[in-house]
PAMAR-105972 format. One record per residue (C-alpha): x, y, z. Coordinates in steps of 0.001 Angstrom, whole numbers, padded with zeros to 6 digits, always signed. Layout:
% residues N
XYZ...
***
This chain:
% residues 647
-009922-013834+021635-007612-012233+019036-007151-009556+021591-005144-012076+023593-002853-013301+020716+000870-013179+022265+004045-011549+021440+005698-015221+021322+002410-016480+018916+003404-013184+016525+007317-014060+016627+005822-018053+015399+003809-017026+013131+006653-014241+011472+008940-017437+011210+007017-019216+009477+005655-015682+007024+009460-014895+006770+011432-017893+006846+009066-019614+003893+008282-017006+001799+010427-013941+002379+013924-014283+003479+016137-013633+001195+018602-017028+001478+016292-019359+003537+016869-020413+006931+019687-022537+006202+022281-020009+005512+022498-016413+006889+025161-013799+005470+026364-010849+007500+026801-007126+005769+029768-005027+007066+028248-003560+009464+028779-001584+012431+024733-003002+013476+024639-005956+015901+021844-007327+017597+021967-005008+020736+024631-002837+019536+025007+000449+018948+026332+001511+015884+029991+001790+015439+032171+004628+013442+032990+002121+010889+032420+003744+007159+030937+001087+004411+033664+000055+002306+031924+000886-000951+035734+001373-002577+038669-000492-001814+040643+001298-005129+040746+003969-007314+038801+002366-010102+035691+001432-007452+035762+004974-006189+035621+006028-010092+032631+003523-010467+031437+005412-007911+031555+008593-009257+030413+007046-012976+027155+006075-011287+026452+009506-009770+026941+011074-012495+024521+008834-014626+022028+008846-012009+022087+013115-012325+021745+012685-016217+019242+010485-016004+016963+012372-013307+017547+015360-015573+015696+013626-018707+018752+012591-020791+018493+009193-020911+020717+008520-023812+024081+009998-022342+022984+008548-018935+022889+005252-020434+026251+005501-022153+027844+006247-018844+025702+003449-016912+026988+000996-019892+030542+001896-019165+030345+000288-015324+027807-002496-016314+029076-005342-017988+026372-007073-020584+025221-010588-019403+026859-013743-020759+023030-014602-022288+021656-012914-025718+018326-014834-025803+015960-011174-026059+012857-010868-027041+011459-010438-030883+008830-008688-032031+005379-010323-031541+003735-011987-034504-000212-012937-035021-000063-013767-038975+000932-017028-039697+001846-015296-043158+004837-013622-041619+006801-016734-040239+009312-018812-042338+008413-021454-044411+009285-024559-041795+007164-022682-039497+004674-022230-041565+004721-025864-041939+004652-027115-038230+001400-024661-037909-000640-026809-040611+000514-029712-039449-000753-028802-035888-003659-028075-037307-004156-031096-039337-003561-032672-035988-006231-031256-034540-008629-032229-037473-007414-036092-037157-007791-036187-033501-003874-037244-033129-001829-036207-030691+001356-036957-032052+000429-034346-035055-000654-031752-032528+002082-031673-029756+005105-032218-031340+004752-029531-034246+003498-026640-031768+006720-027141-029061+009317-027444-032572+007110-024261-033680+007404-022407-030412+010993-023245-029560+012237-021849-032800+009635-018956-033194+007933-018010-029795+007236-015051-031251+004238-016488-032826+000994-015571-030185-001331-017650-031873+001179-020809-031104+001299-020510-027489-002956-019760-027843-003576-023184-029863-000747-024943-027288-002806-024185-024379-005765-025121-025438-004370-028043-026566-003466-028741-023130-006532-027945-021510-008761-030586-024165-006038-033630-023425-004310-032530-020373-002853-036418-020346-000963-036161-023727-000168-032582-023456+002041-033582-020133+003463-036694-021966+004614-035424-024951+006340-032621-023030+010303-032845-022805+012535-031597-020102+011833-027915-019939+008873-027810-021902+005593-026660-020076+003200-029357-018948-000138-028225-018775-002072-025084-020107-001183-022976-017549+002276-023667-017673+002592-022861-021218+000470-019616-020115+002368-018386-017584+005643-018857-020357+004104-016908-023328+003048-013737-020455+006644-013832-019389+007718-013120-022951+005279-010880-023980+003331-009134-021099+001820-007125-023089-000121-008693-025221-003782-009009-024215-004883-012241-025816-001913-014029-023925-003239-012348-020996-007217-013249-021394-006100-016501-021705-003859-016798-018674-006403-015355-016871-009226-017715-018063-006701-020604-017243-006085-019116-013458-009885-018754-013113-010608-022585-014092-007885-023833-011254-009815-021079-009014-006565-019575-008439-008567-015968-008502-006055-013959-006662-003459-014745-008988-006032-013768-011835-006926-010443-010526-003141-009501-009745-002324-010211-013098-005320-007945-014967-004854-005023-012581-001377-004953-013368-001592-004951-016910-004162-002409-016593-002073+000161-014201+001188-000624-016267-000305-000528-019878-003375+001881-018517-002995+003663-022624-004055+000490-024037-007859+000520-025177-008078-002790-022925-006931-001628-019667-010631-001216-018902-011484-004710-019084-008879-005582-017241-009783-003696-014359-013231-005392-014444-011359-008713-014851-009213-007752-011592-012450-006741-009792-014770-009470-010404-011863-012145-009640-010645-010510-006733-014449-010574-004696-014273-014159-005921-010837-015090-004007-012337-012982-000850-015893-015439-000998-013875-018505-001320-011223-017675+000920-013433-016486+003620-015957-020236+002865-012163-022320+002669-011516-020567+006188-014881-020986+007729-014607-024621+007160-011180-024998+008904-012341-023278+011930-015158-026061+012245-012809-028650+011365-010033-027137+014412-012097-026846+016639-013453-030082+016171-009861-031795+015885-009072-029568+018565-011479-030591+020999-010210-034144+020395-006943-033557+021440-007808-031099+023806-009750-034061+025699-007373-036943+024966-004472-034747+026372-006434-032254+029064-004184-029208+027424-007933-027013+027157-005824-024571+025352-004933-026646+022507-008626-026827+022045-009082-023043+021115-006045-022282+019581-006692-023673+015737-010217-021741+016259-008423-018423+017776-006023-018456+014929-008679-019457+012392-010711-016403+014014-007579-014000+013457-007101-015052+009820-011022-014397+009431-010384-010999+009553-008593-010306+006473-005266-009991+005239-004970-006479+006266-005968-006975+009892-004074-009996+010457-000999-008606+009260-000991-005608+011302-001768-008121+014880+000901-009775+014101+003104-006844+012876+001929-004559+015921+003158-007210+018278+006727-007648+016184+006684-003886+016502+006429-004092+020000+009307-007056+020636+011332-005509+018203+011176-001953+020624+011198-003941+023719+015097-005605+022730+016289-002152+021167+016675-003072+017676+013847-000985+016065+015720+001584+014289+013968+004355+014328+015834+007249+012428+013392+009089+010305+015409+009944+007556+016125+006273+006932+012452+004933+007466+011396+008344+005067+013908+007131+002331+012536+003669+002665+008971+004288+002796+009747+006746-000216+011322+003691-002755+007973+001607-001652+005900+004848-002670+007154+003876-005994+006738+000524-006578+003123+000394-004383+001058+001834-007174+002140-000546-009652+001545-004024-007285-001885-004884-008353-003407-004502-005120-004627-001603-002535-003311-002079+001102-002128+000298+003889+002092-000667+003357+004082+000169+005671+007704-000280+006201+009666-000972+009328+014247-001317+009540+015617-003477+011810+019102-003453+013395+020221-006581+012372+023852-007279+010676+021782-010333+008427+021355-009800+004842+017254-010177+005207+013997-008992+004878+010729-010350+005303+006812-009490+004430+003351-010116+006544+000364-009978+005118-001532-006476+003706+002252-005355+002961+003822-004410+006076+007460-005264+005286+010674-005694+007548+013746-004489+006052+017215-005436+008292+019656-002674+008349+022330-005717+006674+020030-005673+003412+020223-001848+003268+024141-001494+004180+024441-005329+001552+022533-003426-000965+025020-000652-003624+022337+001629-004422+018623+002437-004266+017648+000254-007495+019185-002761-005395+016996-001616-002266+014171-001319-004264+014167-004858-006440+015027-006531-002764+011565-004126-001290+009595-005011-004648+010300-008517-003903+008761-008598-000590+005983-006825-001938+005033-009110-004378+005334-011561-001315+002553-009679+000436+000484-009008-002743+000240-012505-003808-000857-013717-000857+002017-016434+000084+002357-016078+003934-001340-015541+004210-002182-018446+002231+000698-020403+003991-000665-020118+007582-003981-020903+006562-002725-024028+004670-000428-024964+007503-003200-024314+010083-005536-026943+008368-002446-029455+007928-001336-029666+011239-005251-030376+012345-005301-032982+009504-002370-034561+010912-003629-034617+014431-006341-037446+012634-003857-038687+009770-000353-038672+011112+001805-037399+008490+005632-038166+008382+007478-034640+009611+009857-034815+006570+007096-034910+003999+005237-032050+005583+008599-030207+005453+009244-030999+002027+006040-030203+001387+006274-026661+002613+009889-025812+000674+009041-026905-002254+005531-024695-001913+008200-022111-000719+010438-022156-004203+007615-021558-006210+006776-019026-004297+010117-017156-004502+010530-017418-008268+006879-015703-008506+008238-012915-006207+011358-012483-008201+009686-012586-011525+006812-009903-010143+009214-007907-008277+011277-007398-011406+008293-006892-013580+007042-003913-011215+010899-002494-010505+011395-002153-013868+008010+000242-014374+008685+002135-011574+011982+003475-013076+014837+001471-011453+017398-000352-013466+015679-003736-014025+018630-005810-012648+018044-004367-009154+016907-007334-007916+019161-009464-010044+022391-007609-008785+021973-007883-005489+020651-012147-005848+024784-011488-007133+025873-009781-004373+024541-013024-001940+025780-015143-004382+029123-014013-003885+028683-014181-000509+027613-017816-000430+030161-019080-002399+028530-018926-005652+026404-022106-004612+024764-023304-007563+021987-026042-006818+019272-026112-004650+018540-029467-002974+015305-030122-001657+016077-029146+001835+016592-025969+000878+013466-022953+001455+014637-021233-001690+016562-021405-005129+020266-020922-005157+020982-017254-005786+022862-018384-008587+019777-019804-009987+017828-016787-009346+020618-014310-011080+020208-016749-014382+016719-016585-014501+016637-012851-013693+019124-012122-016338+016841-014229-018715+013461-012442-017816+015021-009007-018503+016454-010079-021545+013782-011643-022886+011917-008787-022279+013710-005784-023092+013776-004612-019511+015900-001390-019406+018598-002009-017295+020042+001568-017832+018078+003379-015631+018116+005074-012138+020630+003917-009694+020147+006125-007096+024122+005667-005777+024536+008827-004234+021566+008835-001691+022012+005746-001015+025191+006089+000161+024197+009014+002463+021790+006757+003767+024225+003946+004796+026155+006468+006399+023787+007823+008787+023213+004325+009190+026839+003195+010295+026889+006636+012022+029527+008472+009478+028685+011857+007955+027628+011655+004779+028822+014742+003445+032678+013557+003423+031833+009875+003265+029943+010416-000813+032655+012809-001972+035525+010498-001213+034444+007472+000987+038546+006358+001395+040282+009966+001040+039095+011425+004307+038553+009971+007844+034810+009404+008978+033889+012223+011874+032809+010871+014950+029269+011974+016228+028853+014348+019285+029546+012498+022378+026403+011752+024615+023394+010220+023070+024830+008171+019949+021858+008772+017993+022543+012431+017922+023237+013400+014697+024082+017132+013365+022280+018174+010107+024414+017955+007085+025340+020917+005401+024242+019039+001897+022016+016145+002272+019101+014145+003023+016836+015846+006014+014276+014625+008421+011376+016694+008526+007385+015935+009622+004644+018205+010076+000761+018531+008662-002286+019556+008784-005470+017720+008198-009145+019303+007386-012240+017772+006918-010682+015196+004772-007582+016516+003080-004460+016027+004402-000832+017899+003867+002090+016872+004880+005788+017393+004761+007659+014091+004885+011523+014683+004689+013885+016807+002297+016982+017418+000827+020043+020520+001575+020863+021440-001380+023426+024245-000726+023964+026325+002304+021467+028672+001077+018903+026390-000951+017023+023536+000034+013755+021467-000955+011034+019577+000806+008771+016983+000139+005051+017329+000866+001782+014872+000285-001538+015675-000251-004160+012836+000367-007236+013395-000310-009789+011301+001326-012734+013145+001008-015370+012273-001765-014220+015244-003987-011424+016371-005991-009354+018864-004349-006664+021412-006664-004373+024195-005677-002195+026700-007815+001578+026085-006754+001897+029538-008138+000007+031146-005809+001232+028428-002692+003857+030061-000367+006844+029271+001964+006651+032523+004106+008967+033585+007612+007281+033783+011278+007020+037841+010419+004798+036635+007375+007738+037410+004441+007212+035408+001253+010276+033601+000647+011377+032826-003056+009938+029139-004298+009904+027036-007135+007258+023802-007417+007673+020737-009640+004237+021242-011394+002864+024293-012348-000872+022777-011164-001874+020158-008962-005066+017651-009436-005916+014902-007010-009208+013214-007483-011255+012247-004631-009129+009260-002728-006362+010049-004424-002530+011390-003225-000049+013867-004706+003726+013344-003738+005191+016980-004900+008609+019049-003712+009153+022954-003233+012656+024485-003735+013052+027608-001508+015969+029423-002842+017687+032276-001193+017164+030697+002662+019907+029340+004739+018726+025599+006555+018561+025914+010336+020525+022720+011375+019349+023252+014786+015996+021887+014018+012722+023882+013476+013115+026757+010576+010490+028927+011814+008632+028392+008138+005050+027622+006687+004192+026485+003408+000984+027556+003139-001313+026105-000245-004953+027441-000982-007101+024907-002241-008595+026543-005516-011636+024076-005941-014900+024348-003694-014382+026045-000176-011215+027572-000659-009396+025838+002324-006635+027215+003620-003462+025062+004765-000062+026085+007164+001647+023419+007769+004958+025179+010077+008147+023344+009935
***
């Protein structure tokens, strides 16, 4: 049955995964980059204006030259330059220093803590609410405040929601979900977050939220814990999931059936059960139905962009951020030609990026918070869960007709919440992966801008204003010391818009307004010659019993250096090692070039994968293609494998 599922049934189903829960300004209002990208369009020679002055191109340059600092290990002068182009943000509300003795807080403080307690003693809610929100507003520093608030809430959910003012959380979780946002990294917040997600039987949301604290704080002596938390919570979203879907493919095929004979349309019958049937599956497998068949429109009206060193420098920001997501799915990445600032996620984390985002986006930390974003999308489960919601709503409205607005309002304001969660996750995990933290936040700016600096959202909108979002943004990483000094990543980025738009990138990043853009060889358009400095494409491997090495892209360094980038997964049941000292880049004659390797050893556990780079120095890159070259690496542990991978 699933077999049959239609290209138009995957293009539905993508509006409603995108449209509610992963485009970036909601279906109400579409911005276009400058971009040389239509439709069906080839690209144009038209150069991204990153600088319309001297002082822009000088930003420029200022970023570059932090980013190169800051990949080199000083932080300190690369954050003096990145301070020098980045203005601070209008709010000062950051973080203090947690606090678990009552000892430690100011007198009035002290006070509004007894007289919570007392409260509690007398049974009156006036003396237990009021003191622990004038406590918390003035000192949220205090854990055991936001610990004795929730569980407050949770005993008299009724007078915890009452006494609650504009602003002030309204139920345990609420006032949960606040204290984590402050201080992620305490553990007691965290237990009891999780404890409060588990009694709503949101368990996906639980599990997320210990596996991430145990990949991102993995030195802390509870990390293990956490990872049983994340287990145990996860197999319990799977069983109810998989009993909640079981259910609606009874109750659609029974509503079905109805309609089916009321209307003689037989194939309104099957079609809740078929798509019931699909979501079955999993996450995973549903996602990559309906992602195949995008795939396949997507080739079928020419817009699948297909250049791999733009789909290897995408894949290789989500190879950062992946790892630190809370949950284990095959991602992949796809780039569409499409002028719209936009992006989208389907479920098990195979994410549509439009070529507007990338050429809308000023550097890779910007790309990365908007990729992060949609990751969180797929990770917490909001266009799965959506589908299967909306599947069992439209069969309950087939027996209970339900007004079309309400369902719609319904659905957006579902959709909001669901955005802010992305935002606040995608931060949380940009951040930890090494970006500047305001990734995300600058380029919610950028469409701000771009929208007119619209600052409410109504109820018709899908998703907050972006001038809402940049507030709240600037908030979270204030709040929580988020380093917003960190890698840029202008200067690739750059390149990568280029080959994008079809300029070369080699004039275009040394002075994108002081020389003229070459045009590409006439013919095919997509020709391209290899820079002389730059990003390359590259892809080759090899693959025994289990192991696999490959070489996915590199960099021309000089015109008689250059590096490439290899993998190692190992999916056998063992750990495999090599010696990078003893690995080699030799000639077709069998000469042993001169290498360097970014680790002097190399350890990956059974399942695991190894992203690593070799430098060969002395050796001019062919830009006709192939350079006649193997790296060749001898496994050191158990068999002694041998691997040539030519390229």
């Amino acid at each position: 049955m699933t077999r049959a599922f239609s290209v138009a049934q995957a293009v539905k189903l993508s509006l409603i995964l995108g449209v509610t829960t992963s485009s970036l300004l909601g279906s109400n209002f579409k911005v276009h980059a400058e971009s040389g990208i239509g439709a069906h369009r080839q690209p144009q020679i038209t150069s991204v204006k990153l600088a319309q002055n001297s002082s822009a191109i000088s930003r420029f340059q200022t970023f570059a030259e932090a980013d190169e600092l800051y990949q080199k290990g000083q932080l300190q002068a690369a954050e003096n330059l990145y301070r020098k182009v980045k203005p601070e943000f209008e709010t000062s509300d950051r973080r203090r220093t947690a606090i678990y003795e009552v000892e430690k807080l100011p007198g009035d403080a002290q006070v509004y803590w007894r007289n919570a307690n007392e409260g509690l003693q007398q049974n009156l809610d006036s003396k237990i609410f009021l003191p622990l929100q004038l406590l918390l507003s003035n000192y949220p520093e205090f854990i055991k405040g936001h610990l004795l608030l929730a569980e407050a809430c949770q005993n008299k959910p009724e007078a915890c929601k009452n006494s609650a003012k504009d602003g002030q959380p309204k139920n345990a979780l609420e006032v949960l979900e606040r204290a984590v946002e402050l201080y992620s990294d305490e553990p007691e917040l965290l237990k009891a977050k999780i404890k409060a997600l588990e009694k709503e039987q949101k368990f996906l949301e639980a599990s997320i939220a210990a596996r991430q604290f145990a990949t991102i704080y993995v030195d802390y002596p509870e990390a293990p814990e956490f990872e049983q938390f994340a287990e145990k919570n996860l197999q319990r979203h799977h069983a109810k999931l998989n009993d909640d879907l079981r259910f609606q493919g009874i109750f659609s095929a029974l509503v079905g059936g109805v309609k089916a004979f009321r209307t003689k349309d037989w194939q309104a019958g099957v079609s809740g059960f078929e798509t019931v049937s699909m979501l079955l599956q999993g996450e995973s497998a549903f996602g990559k139905e309906v992602a195949d068949k995008l795939v396949k429109e997507y080739q079928q009206q020419g817009k699948l962009l297909e250049d791999p060193q733009v789909l290897n420098y995408v894949r290789g920001i989500g190879g950062r951020l992946e790892p630190l997501m809370g949950r284990k799915f095959d991602y992949e990445y796809y780039v569409i030609q499409d002028s719209s600032i936009n992006a989208f996620a389907l479920p098990g984390g195979k994410v549509f990026v439009n070529t507007g985002a990338i050429l809308a986006a000023n550097s890779e930390a910007e790309l990365a918070g908007l990729l992060s974003h949609e990751l969180a999308h797929a990770v917490l489960s909001h266009g799965f869960q959506r589908v299967a919601q909306g599947k069992f709503v439209s069969s309950l409205s087939n027996v209970i007709p339900m007004p079309d607005m309400l369902q719609e309002m319904v659905g957006k304001e579902h959709s909001r919440e669901n955005e802010r969660q992305a935002d606040i996750l995608g931060t949380r995990v940009l951040t930890k992966a090494g970006y500047a933290a305001d990734g995300l936040r600058n380029l919610m700016a950028t469409l701000n801008a771009k929208s007119g600096g619209k600052t409410e959202t109504s109820w018709q909108s899908t998703h907050p204003a972006p001038a809402e979002r940049v507030t709240y943004l600037e908030n979270l990483i204030q709040s929580n010391n988020y380093n917003r000094y960190a890698f840029e990543g202008v200067k690739k980025h750059k390149e990568i818009q280029d080959l994008i738009q079809g300029v070369t990138p080699s004039i275009a990043t040394t002075n994108p307004e002081s020389q003229p853009a070459k045009k590409p060889p006439k013919g095919n358009s997509n020709t391209r010659t290899k820079p002389t400095r730059g990003v390359v494409a590259i892809a080759s491997g090899q693959t025994r019993d289990n192991v696999e090495i490959r070489i996915d892209g590199g960099k021309v360094e000089s015109n008689r250096n250059f590096t490439i980038n290899f993998i190692v997964e190992n999916r056998s049941d063992r750990p495999f090692a090599f010696v990078p000292l003893y690995a080699e880049v030799v000639t077709e004659s069998g000469k042993k070039l001169k290498t360097r390797f970014s680790s002097a050893q190399a350890q990956i556990p059974a399942k695991g994968t190894l992203k690593g780079e070799v430098q060969v120095l002395g050796q001019a890159w062919n830009s006709q293609g192939s350079q006649n070259l193997t790296l060749v690496i001898k496994e050191s542990t158990g068999g002694g494998r041998i691997f040539r991978i030519p390229f």
